[in-house]
DRENMARLO-424728 format. One record per residue (C-alpha): residue in three letters; x, y, z; chain; residue number from 0. Coordinates in steps of 0.25 Angstrom, whole numbers, plus 2048, in hexadecimal, padded with zeros to 3 digits. Each point is the difference from the previous one (the first is absolute). Example, Ala and Ser with C-alpha at 12.3 -4.5 7.8 and 13.67 -1.06 7.14 Angstrom:
% DRENMARLO-424728
site type=ALA | x=831 | y=7EE | z=81F | mol=A | seq=0;
site type=SER | x=806 | y=80E | z=7FE | mol=A | seq=1;
//
This chain:
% DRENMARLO-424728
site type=UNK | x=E09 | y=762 | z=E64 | mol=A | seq=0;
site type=UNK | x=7FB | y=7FF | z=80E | mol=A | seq=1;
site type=UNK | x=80C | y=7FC | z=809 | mol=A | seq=2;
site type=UNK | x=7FE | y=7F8 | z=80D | mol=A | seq=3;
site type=UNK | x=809 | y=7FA | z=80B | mol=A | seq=4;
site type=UNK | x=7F9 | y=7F2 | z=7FF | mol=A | seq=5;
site type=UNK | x=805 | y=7FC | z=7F3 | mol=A | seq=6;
site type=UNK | x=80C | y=801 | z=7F7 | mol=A | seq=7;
site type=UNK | x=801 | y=80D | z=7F8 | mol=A | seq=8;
site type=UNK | x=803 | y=7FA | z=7F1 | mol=A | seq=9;
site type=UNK | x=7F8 | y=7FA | z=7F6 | mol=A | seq=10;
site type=UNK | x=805 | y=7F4 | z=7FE | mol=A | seq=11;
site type=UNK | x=802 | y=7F5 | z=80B | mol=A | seq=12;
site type=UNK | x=802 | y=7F1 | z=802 | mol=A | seq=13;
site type=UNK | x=7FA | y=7F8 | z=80B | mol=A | seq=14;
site type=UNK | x=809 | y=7F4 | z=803 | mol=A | seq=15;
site type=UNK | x=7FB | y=7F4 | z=807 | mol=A | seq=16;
site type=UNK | x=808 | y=7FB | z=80B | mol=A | seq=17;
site type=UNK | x=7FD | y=7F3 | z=809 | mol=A | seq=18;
site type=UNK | x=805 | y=808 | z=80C | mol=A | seq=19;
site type=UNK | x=7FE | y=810 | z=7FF | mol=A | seq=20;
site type=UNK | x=80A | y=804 | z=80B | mol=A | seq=21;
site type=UNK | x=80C | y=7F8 | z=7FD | mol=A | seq=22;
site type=UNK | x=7FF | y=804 | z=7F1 | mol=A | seq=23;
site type=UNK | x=7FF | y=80F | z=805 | mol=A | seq=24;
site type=UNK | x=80D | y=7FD | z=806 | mol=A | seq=25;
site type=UNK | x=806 | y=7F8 | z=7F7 | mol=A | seq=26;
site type=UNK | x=7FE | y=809 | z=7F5 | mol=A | seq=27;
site type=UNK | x=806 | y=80D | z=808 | mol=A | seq=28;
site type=UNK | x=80C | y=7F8 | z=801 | mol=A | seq=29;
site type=UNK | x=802 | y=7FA | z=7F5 | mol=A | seq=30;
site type=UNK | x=7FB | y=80C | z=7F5 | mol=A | seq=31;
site type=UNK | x=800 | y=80C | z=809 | mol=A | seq=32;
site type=UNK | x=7F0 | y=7FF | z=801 | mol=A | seq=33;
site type=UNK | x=7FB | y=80C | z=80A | mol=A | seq=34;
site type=UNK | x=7F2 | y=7FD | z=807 | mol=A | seq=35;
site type=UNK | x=7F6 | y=80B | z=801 | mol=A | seq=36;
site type=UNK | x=7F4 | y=7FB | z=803 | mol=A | seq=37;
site type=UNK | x=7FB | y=7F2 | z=807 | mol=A | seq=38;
site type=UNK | x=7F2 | y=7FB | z=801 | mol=A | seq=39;
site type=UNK | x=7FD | y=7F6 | z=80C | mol=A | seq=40;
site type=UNK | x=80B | y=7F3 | z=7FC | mol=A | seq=41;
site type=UNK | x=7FA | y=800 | z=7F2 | mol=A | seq=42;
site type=UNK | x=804 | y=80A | z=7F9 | mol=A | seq=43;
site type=UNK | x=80C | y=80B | z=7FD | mol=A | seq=44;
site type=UNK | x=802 | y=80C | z=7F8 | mol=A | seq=45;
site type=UNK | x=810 | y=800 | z=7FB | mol=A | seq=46;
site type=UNK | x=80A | y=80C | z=7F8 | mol=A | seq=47;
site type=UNK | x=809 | y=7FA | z=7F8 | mol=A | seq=48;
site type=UNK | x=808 | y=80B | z=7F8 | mol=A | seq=49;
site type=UNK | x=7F4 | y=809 | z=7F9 | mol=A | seq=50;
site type=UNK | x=7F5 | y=7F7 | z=803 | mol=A | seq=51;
site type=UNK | x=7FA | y=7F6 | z=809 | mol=A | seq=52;
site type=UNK | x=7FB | y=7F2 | z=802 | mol=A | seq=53;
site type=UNK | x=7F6 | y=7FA | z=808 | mol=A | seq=54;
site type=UNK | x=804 | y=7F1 | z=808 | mol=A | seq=55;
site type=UNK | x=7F1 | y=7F8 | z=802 | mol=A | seq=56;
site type=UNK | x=7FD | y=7F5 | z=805 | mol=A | seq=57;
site type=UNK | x=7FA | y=7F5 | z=7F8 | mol=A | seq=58;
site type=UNK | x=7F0 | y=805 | z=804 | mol=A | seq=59;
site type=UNK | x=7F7 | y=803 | z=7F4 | mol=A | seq=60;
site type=UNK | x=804 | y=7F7 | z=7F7 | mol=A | seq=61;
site type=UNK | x=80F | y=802 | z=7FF | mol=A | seq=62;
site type=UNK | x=80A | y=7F8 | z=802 | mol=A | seq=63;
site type=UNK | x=810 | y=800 | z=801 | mol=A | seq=64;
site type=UNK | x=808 | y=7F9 | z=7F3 | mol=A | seq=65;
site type=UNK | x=801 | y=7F2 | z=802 | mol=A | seq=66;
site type=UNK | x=80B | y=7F9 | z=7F9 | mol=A | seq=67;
site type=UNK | x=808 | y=80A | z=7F9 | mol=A | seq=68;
site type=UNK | x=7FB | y=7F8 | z=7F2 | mol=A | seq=69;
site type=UNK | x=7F7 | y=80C | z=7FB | mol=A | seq=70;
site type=UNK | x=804 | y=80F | z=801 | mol=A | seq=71;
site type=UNK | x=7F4 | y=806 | z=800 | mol=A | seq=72;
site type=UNK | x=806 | y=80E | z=802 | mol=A | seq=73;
site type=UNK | x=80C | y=809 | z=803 | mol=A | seq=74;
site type=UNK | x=800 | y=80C | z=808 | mol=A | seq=75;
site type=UNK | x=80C | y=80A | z=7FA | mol=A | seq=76;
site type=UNK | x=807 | y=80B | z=80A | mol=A | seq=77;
site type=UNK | x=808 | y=80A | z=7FB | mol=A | seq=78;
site type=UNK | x=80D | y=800 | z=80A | mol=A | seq=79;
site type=UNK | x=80B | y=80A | z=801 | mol=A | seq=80;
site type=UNK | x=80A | y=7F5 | z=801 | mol=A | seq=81;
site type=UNK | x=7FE | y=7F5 | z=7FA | mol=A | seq=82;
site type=UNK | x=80C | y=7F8 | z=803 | mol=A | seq=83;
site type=UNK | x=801 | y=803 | z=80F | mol=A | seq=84;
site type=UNK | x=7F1 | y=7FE | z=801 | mol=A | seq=85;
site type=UNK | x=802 | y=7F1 | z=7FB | mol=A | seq=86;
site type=UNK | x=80A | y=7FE | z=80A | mol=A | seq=87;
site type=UNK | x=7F7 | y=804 | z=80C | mol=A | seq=88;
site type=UNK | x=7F6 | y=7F6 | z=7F8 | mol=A | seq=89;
site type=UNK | x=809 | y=7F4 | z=7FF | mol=A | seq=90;
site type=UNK | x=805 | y=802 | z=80F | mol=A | seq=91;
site type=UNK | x=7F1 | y=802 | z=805 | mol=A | seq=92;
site type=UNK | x=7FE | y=7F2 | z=7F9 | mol=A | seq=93;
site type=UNK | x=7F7 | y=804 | z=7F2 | mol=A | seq=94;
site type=UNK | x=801 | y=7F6 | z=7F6 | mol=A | seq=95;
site type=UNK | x=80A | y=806 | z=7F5 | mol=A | seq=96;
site type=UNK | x=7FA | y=7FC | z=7F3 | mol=A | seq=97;
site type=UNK | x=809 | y=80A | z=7F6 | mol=A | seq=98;
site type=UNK | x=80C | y=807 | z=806 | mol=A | seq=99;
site type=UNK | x=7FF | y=80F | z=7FD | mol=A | seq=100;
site type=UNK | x=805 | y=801 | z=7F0 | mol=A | seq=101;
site type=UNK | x=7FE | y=80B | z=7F5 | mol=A | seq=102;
site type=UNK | x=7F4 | y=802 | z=7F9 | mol=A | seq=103;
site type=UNK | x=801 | y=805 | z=7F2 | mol=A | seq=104;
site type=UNK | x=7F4 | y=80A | z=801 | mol=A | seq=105;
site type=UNK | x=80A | y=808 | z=80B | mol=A | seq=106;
site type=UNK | x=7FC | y=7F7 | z=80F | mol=A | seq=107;
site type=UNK | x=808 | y=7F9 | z=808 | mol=A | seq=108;
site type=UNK | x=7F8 | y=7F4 | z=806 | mol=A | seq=109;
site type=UNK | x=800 | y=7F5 | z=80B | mol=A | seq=110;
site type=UNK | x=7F4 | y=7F6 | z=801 | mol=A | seq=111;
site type=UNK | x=7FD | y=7FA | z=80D | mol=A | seq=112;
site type=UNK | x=7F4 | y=7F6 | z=808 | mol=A | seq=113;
site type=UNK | x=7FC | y=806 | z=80F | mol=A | seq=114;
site type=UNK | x=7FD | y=7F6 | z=80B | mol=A | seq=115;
site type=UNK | x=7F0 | y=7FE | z=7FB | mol=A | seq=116;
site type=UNK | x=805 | y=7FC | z=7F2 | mol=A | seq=117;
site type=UNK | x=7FD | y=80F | z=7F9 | mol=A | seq=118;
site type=UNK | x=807 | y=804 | z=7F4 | mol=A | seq=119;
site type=UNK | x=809 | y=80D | z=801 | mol=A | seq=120;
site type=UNK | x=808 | y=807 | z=7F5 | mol=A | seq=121;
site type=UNK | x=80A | y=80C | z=806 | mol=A | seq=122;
site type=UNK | x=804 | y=809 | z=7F7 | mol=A | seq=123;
site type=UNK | x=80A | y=80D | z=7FE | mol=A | seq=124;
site type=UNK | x=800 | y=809 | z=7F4 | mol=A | seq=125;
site type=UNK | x=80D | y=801 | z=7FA | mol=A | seq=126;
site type=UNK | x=800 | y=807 | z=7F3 | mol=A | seq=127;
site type=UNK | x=7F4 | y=808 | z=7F9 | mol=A | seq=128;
site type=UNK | x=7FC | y=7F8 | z=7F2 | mol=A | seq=129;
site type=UNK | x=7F6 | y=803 | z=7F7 | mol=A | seq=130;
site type=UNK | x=7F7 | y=7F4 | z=7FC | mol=A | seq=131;
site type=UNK | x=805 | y=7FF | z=7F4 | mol=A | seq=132;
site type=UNK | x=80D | y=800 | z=803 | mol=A | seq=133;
site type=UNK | x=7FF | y=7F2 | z=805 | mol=A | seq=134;
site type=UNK | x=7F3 | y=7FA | z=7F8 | mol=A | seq=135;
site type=UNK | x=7F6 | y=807 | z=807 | mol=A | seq=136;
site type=UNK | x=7F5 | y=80B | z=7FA | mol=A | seq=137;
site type=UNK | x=7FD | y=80D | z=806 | mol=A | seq=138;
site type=UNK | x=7F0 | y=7FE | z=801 | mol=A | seq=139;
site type=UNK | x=7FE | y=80D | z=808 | mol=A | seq=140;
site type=UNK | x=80C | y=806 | z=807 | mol=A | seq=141;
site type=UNK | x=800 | y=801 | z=812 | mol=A | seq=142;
//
């Protein structure tokens, strides 16, 4: 793969709209540890978050930010060393907690939470290796 300076290095990445760009650019640094790397006029960034990135729009193009918190049209899941320390700095920033960080049975520990636009996270921390079918899963084609 060709690698350039202007665009986040992985596959996969979200573009979040966001009625102000700047003030969720901030906001999200302090409340999920967000690091800017790129910024594009007042309508755009480019964010790391953990192994990956995000981008924060504006709402040009069609999009637009979540409206009412009625509909959950999407969740964006990072990985995170900490998940419980992370949470705090969530809930001190201001996020909407909607599920303290709890055990999964599938080997994640996992908080949910709502950023100042209305976005759906879910933060998560590996806490135990489990097969699939340890838990009612299936192994379809192994990592």
């Amino acid at each position: 793969m060709t690698s350039n300076r202007s665009a986040p290095p992985f596959g996969v990445v979200p573009v979040l709209t966001y009625p102000d760009v700047a003030a969720a650019v901030d906001w999200l640094a302090t409340a999920f540890g967000t690091k800017e790397r790129v910024r594009i006029d007042d309508h755009r960034a480019q964010l790391s978050l953990g192994q990956g990135a995000v981008i924060v729009a504006d709402a040009t193009f069609g999009r637009g930010a979540p409206t009412d918190g009625s509909l959950v049209t999407h969740a964006v899941m990072v990985r995170v060393p900490d998940v419980d320390g992370h949470h705090r700095t969530a809930q001190a920033a201001g996020a909407v907690i909607d599920s303290a960080p709890h055990d999964l049975p599938f080997g994640e520990r996992q908080y949910m939470a709502v950023d100042l636009a209305g976005h759906h996270w879910t933060f998560t921390e590996t806490i135990a290796d489990r097969a699939p079918e340890e838990w009612g899963g299936a192994t379809v084609q192994p990592w």
